[in-house]
Each structure stands twice: as structure tokens, then as C-alpha cells.
N, C-alpha and C positions, 0 to 999 in steps of 0.2 A: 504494500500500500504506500503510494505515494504523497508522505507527512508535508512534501513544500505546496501542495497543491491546495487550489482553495476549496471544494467541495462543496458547494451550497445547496448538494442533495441533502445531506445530513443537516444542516439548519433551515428546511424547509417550513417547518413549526413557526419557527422566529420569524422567516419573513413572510409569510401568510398572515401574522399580528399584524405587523409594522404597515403592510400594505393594507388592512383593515383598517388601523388607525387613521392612513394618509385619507382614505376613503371615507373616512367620519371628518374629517374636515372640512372635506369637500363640499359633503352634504350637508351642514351645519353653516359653508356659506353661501351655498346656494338655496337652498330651501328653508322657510322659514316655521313648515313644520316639520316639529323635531321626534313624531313618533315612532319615526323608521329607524332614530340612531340607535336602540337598545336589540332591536332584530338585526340588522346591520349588526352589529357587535359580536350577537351571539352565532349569526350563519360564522364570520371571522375563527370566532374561538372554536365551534364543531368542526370547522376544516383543518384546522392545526389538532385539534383531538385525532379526527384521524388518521392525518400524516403519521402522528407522533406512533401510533400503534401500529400502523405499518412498520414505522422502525422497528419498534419491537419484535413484531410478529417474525417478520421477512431477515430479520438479523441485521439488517445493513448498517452498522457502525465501525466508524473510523472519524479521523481527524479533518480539522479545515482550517484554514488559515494560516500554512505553515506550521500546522502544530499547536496554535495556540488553544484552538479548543475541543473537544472531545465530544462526540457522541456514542455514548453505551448505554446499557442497560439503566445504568443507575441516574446516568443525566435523566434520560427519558421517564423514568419511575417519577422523577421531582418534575419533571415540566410538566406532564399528566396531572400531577398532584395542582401545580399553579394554575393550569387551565381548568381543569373542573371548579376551582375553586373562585378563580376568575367569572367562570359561566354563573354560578350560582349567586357572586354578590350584582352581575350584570341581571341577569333575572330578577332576583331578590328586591331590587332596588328603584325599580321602576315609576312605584309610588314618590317614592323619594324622590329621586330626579326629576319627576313632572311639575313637583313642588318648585322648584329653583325656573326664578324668572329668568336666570344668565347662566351661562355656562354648563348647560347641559351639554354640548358637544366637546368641551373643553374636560370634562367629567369621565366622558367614554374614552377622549382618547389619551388621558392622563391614566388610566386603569390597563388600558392595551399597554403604551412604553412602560408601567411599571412592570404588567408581566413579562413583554420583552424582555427587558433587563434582569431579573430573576431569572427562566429560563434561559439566557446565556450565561448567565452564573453559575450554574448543574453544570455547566459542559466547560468553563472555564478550568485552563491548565495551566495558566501565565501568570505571574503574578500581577505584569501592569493590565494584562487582561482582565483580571478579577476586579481590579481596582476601578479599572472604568467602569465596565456591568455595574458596577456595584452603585457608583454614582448615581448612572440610568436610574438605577430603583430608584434609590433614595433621594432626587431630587422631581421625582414623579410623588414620590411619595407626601413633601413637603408640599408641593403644590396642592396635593388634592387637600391637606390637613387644611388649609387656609380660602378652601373653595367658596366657603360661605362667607366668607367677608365679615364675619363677627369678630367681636373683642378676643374671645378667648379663643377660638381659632387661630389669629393673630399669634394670642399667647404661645399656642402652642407651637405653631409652626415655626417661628424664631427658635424658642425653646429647644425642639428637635434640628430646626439647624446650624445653630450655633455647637451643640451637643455634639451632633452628630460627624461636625467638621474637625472637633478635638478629637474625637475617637478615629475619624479618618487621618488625620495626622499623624498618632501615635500609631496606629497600625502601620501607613505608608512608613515611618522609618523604620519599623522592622523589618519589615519586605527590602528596604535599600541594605540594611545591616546583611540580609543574608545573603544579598544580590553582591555587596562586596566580598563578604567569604567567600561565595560558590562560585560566581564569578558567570550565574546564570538566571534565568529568573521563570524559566520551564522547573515544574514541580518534581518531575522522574529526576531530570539530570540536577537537580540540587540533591537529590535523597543519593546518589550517587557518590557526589563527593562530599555526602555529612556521613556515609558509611564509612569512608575511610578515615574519616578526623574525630567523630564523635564518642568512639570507646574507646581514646587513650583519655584521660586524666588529668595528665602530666601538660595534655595542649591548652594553652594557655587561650586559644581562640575559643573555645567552649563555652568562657564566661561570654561571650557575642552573642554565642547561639542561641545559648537558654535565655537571653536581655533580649535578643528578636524576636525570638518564641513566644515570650511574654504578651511584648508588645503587638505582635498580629493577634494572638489568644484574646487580647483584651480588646482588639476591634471588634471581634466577631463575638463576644459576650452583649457588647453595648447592641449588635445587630439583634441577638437572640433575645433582647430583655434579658439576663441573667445578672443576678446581682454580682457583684457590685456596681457595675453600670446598668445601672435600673432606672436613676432618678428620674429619666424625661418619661417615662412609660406613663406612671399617672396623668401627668396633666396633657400629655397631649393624645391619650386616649380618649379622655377624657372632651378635649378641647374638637379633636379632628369630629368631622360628620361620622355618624353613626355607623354607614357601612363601610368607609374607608377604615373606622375603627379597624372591624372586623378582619379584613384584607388585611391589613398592614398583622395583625394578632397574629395570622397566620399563614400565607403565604413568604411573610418578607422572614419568619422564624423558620419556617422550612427551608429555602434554601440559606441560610443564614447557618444549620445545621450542616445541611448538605454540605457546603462548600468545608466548612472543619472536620468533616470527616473523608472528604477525598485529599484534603491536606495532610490528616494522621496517617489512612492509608497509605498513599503514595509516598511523602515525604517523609517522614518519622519513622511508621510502623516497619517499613523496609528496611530502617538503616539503624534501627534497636533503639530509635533515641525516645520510644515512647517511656522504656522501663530507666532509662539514663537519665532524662530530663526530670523524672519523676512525675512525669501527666496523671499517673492514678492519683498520687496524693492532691497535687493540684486542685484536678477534676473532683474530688470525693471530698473537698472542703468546696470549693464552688457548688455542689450538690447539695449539701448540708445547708449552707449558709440560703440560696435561693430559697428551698423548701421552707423551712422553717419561717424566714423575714417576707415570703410571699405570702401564705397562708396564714399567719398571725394577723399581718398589717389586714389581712382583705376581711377581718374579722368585726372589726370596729367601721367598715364602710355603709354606707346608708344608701351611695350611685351604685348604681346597676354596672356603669362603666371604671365607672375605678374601680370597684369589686374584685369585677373581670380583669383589670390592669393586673391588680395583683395579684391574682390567681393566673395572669401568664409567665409569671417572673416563678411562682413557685413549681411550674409546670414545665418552666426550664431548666428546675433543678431535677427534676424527673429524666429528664433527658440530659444531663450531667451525670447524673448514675448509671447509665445505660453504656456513657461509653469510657467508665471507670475503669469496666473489666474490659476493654477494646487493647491491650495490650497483653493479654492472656492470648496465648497461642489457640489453647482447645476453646477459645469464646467470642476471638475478635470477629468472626461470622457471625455469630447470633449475637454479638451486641450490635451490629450494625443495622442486621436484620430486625433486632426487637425498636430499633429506634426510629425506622421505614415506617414499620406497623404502628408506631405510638402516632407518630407525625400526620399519618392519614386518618388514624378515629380523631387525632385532635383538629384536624382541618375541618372535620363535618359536622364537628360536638361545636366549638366555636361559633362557627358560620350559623350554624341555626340558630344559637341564642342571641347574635346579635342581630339576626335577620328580625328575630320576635320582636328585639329592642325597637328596632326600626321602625317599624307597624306602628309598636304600640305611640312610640314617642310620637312620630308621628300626627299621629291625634287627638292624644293630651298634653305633649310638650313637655312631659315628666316624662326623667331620666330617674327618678328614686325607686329604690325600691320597690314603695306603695305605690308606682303606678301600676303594678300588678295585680292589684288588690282586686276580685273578684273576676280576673281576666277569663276564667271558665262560662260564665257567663256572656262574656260579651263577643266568646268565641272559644269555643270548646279545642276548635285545631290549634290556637295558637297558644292557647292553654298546655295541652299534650305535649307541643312541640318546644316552648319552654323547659315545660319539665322534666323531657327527655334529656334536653340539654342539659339538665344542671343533673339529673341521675346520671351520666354519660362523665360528669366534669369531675362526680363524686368520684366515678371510677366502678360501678355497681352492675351486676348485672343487668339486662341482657345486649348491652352496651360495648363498643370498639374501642373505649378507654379500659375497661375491667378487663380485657386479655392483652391490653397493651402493659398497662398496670404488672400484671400475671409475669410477663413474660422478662420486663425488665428484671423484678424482684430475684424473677427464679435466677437470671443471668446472674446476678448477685450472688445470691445464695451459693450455687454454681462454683463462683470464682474467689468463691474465700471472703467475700464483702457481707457475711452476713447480717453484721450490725447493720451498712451501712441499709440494705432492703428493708430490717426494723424500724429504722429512724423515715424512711419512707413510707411503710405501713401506717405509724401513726400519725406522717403527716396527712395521707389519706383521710384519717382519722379524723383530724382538726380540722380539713377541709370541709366535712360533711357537714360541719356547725354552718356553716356561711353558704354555702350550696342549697341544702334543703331548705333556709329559713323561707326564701324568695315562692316555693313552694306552697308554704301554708299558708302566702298571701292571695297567692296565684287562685287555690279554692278556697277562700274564707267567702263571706256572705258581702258582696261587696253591693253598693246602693247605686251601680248603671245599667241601664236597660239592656237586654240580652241582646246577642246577635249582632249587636252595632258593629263589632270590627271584621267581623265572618261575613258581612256584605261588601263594605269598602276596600277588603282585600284583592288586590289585581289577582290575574289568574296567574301569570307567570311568576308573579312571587310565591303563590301558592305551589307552583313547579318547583321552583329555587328548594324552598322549604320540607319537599318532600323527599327532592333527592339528598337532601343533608339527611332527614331522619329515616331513611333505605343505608345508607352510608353508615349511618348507625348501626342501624342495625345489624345487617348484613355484617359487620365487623364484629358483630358482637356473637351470635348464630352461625357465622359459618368462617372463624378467623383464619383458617388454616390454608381459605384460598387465596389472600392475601398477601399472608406468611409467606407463599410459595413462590409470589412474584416478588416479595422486598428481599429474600433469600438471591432470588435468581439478581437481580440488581447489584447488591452487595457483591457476588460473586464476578459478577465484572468488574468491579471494583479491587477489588484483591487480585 
């Protein structure tokens, strides 16, 4: 296979978005009704769906760009994961967007470049390649945080990009630290030459490595929400529109993972420096410290949205455990695999509760709590589909987080981590205080007329909403066929 060639079969996905997106502009200034841009969006993202599974299917993966980016199994696994997830807040959101007197087409095609830029991050191999993708998202991301032109929007969008440009900074000079060591900035050909310098000792450049290491480690915690680069999570969760919320919750944290575990695999795990560097210990206090300061903090919250903020932060410490034991010879497959499978029930547990958010806020303009307050009534589905959510976030059955949950543990368990699965177990635990509360509001006897939101609900959000909770489901009833594809993923990977 020839690496100098550009190959633009294998990023067909990407440019099927891109040419969606150009296509949402067009429409947006040529026509002044804007009902076409959310169908327009979704044909866009079912056509890159089934490119994307053709790759899979048909095998066809290799490089493009000279090398710089990669299509395999495991890119393909996470771009799949960002385009369903993409489709579902473009559905989902429908209602929402027809509210906005501006920038509805500015909306669709700020959500197309964000998922562009995430799916070329799965496939990214460079390190200045990553670094750009990376922007992509997160200056899409910023935009949309600030779409609605409110105060706290404002707030927030400064907030994450002022934040977000410190953590891009301190990450870019690691990437330059290891680009002057290795003398490359391709991920294989650095894992090559930190094999040969990283298990003597005595090398005095080591201390470089492990100060770069750091330094990328802690970009990509501030991408994931993981504490200790947490602080912007609340308020510009909090602050961003409701379904950017959501998207940003979980798309920009899945590849955000993604990308640090084709980094262990390929750079690190090949050249020992995962057991050198000490990433278990690392990792197993970053684990520790998330769970714990997510799920306490989201304990005393009253918003619906900062609740959920903190509960992403402790949900990153769940996935800090998982790839603990990813330096264990007999587990770095099923840690990688059990974190595939976390990632996807998390992608459709999220999406649905913020989808509900969405609805509901919507129409009473309460983000608290108590706007839930006899939501069964005013609509049974979005009642069910709430609660699914927050039984899915506890981690319970019949739900695609309780064998995601299951599976990490056992990885622990497994790999000599047994404490650390305990002190998991019982954050599950402390979780379930702040999860089910939302629930007994959800049915309590609440004083609004029935059926009011089960009318004004569009039908396509009603679609949105149903494939999160199949998504659930299905992950929860039949996990093994999942398994079988984040297995296969992983092993391209390795």
C-alpha cells in the first residue's frame, strides 16, 4: 500500500459532511425557508453512515495523506459513533432550531464541521495533524456555545475558549518536546525511537518524555472533562444551548478518548513506556479523583444541566479505570474493548436525557430540576425516556451502561485493580442519590394539564429519541453484539 498517496476513498465519510455542510449554506442563502436545512443534514449524515460501513464491511482500510491519517476499524467504530450521534441531536432538535429567528443554517452547518473535525481525529496519526482536527472541533464547538447570543452563552463560550487555548498550548509543547526527541511527529515512528531510549534509566532525556507525556495527557483530560481540568464543564454546559450541550457531552469525549488510546496503543504500549512512565498509577488517581469530585459535586445541584456536567466529569473517571489495566499484556484488548462499549451506551444514555431537556425546557424555560415535576403526565414518552436515561446513567439494568459498568469492573478485578472496581462500585452507588431523585419528580402528582408536551412534540425528535432508547436498550439485552464489533476495532488497533 502506497503511504505517500492521498487516498480520498478512505475519507469519503469526511467529505460527504463537508460537502453537506457547503450545501447548507447555500440553501440558507438562497432560500428563505429554512425547513429543508434539518432533512438536508440528515440525507448528508445517512450517506457518510453508509460509506462509513462499507469501510467496515468491505475491509478497505489504509492511509491518506502521506501517512498522516489512518482509516481502520477503530477510526471507523468512533466516526459511526459521531455520526449517529450527530443524526440524532440533528433530529432531536428540530423544535429547537425553528425557535431561533437567526442562524439556523449557521447551526447545521457548525454541527456538520464539528463532526468533521472529530471524525478526522479517529483517523489522525500526526501529531500536527491531530492538533489541527482538533481545533476544527473545538472552534465549531465554541461557536455553537454562543449561538444564542445571551449573557451566559457569552459566558460561557469565552470561558471554554480562553480555557481551552491554555490546554491547547500546554499540550502543543508536548507534542514539540517529543517532536525534538524523536525527531518525528508520525505516532508509529516516535514509538520506535522511545523503544530504544525509554528503558534505560541512566538516559537523562527520559525526564523530556515523561514532562511531554504529561503535558499532551493533560490536553486531552481538559478535552475528556476529566478532573482536574474540569472547571469550564459546568458553566459552559450549563451556559451552551441545550442540544449543543448534549453533542459536545458526548461526541467531542468520545473521540477525545479515542485519540489517547491510539496514542497508548501505538506510541507507549509498543515501546513499554506505558509500565515505565507509570500511566497505571497516573491513570488510577485521575480515576479516583474524577469519580469521587464528579459524583459528590453533582449531588448538591438543583440544574438539570450542571447535574449532568458533573456527572460527565465522574463518568470520565469510569473511563480512567478502564484503561488502568490497558498496560496488562493479558487485558490491554478488553480494556480497550470494554471502553468502545462504555462510550457507545454513554453516547445514547446522554443524548436522550438531554434530548428530554430540550423538549421540556423548551416550553417552560426551566432548566431545574422541578421542571420535571409531573412530566408523566404531560407526556408519558418523554417521561419513560427520561427515566430511562437517568436508570441507564445509574448504571442498572436493562440498560448499555450496566454491562458497560460490568465489564470495566471485571477488567479490574481481572488485572489486580481490585480496590480500584470497589471505589467504582460505590461511586455507582452515590451516583444513584442524584440520578433517581429527578425521577420521583418526573411521577409525582404534578398541577399541568396532560398531554400538552406529547402533542407539540415534532415527529423527528420523536425518531431522535427513540433511537437513543433502542440504543439502550439493545446494549443493555443483547451486549455481546457490540462487544464483538469494539473487540474487532480494538484489534486493529493493536
Amino acid at each position: 500500500m502506497d503511504e505517500l498517496s492521498t487516498n480520498l476513498f478512505y475519507i469519503l465519510p469526511e467529505i460527504i459532511i463537508v460537502l453537506t455542510a457547503v450545501v447548507i449554506i447555500f440553501i440558507d442563502l438562497m432560500f428563505k425557508d429554512k425547513r429543508y436545512l434539518p432533512q438536508v443534514s440528515a440525507l448528508g449524515i445517512l450517506g457518510a453512515i453508509f460509506l462509513a460501513c462499507y469501510l467496515w464491511v468491505s475491509g478497505n482500510t489504509g492511509y491518506s495523506f502521506g501517512g498522516m491519517l489512518i482509516t481502520d476499524k477503530f477510526s471507523i467504530f468512533l466516526k459511526l459513533l459521531v455520526l449517529i450521534s450527530t443524526l440524532i441531536v440533528i433530529l432531536g432538535t428540530m423544535d429547537y432550531v425553528g425557535r431561533l429567528k437567526r442562524f439556523q443554517g449557521e447551526y447545521y452547518t457548525l454541527i456538520l464541521f464539528a463532526a468533521f473535525g472529530m471524525m478526522l481525529l479517529t483517523s489522525a496519526v500526526e501529531l500536527i495533524t491531530i492538533f489541527v482536527v482538533l481545533e476544527i472541533q473545538t472552534f465549531s464547538f465554541i461557536a455553537l456555545t454562543a449561538l444564542e447570543k445571551k449573557n451566559r452563552s457569552f459566558e460561557a463560550a469565552i470561558k471554554y475558549l480562553l480555557l481551552s487555548a491554555i490546554a491547547t498550548c500546554v499540550m502543543l509543547y508536548g507534542m514539540a518536546m517529543f517532536f525534538g526527541f524523536t525527531g518525528t511527529t508520525f505516532l508509529i515512528d516516535m514509538s520506535t525511537v522511545l523503544s530504544g531510549n525509554i528503558l534505560d534509566p541512566s538516559n537523562g532525556s527520559n525526564l523530556v518524555i515523561i514532562t511531554a507525556s504529561i503535558f499532551i495527557l493533560s490536553g486531552f483530560i481538559f478535552k475528556i472533562a476529566g478532573f482536574p481540568f474540569h472547571s469550564w464543564v459546568p458553566d459552559v454546559y450549563e451556559g451552551a444551548p441545550t442540544p449543543v450541550t448534549g453533542y459536545l457531552s458526548v461526541a467531542s469525549k468520545a473521540v477525545g478518548v479515542g485519540i489517547l488510546m491510539r496514542v497508548f496503543y501505538v506510541t507507549f504500549e509498543s515501546s513499554l513506556g506505558l509500565n515505565w512512565i507509570e500511566w497505571p498509577t497516573i491513570l488510577s488517581g485521575l480515576s479516583v479523583l474524577s469519580m469521587f469530585f464528579g459524583n459528590l459535586v453533582a449531588i448538591k445541584q438543583t440544574k438539570l444541566k450542571r447535574m449532568l456536567a458533573y456527572s460527565s466529569i465522574a463518568h470520565a473517571g469510569y473511563i480512567f479505570l478502564a484503561l488502568t489495566y490497558l498496560s496488562d499484556n493479558e487485558m490491554n484488548l478488553f480494556s480497550g474493548t470494554s471502553v468502545l462499549f462504555y462510550l457507545t451506551g454513554y453516547a445514547f444514555t446522554n443524548l436522550l436525557a438531554f434530548m428530554v431537556i430540550t423538549i421540556v425546557s423548551n416550553s417552560d424555560q426551566n432548566e431545574n430540576i422541578n421542571s420535571l415535576d409531573g412530566l408523566y403526565k404531560r407526556s408519558p414518552f418523554l417521561a419513560g425516556c427520561m427515566a430511562l436515561s437517568l436508570i441507564s446513567l445509574t448504571g442498572l439494568p436493562p440498560t448499555g451502561l450496566f454491562f458497560g459498568k460490568i465489564y470495566i469492573f471485571y477488567g479490574a478485578v481481572e488485572s489486580g485493580y481490585w480496590w480500584l472496581a470497589l471505589l467504582g462500585v460505590l461511586n455507582s452507588f452515590i451516583s444513584a442519590y442524584y440520578y433517581l431523585r429527578p425521577i420521583r419528580f418526573i411521577y409525582s402528582d404534578g398541577k399541568t394539564a396532560s398531554n400538552i408536551l406529547e402533542k407539540r412534540t415534532h415527529v423527528y425528535s420523536k425518531i431522535a429519541l427513540m433511537i437513543s432508547v433502542l440504543g439502550i436498550l439493545i446494549l443493555g439485552l443483547l451486549p455481546f453484539w457490540l462487544f464483538g464489533f469494539a473487540e474487532s476495532a480494538v484489534i486493529s488497533l493493536i
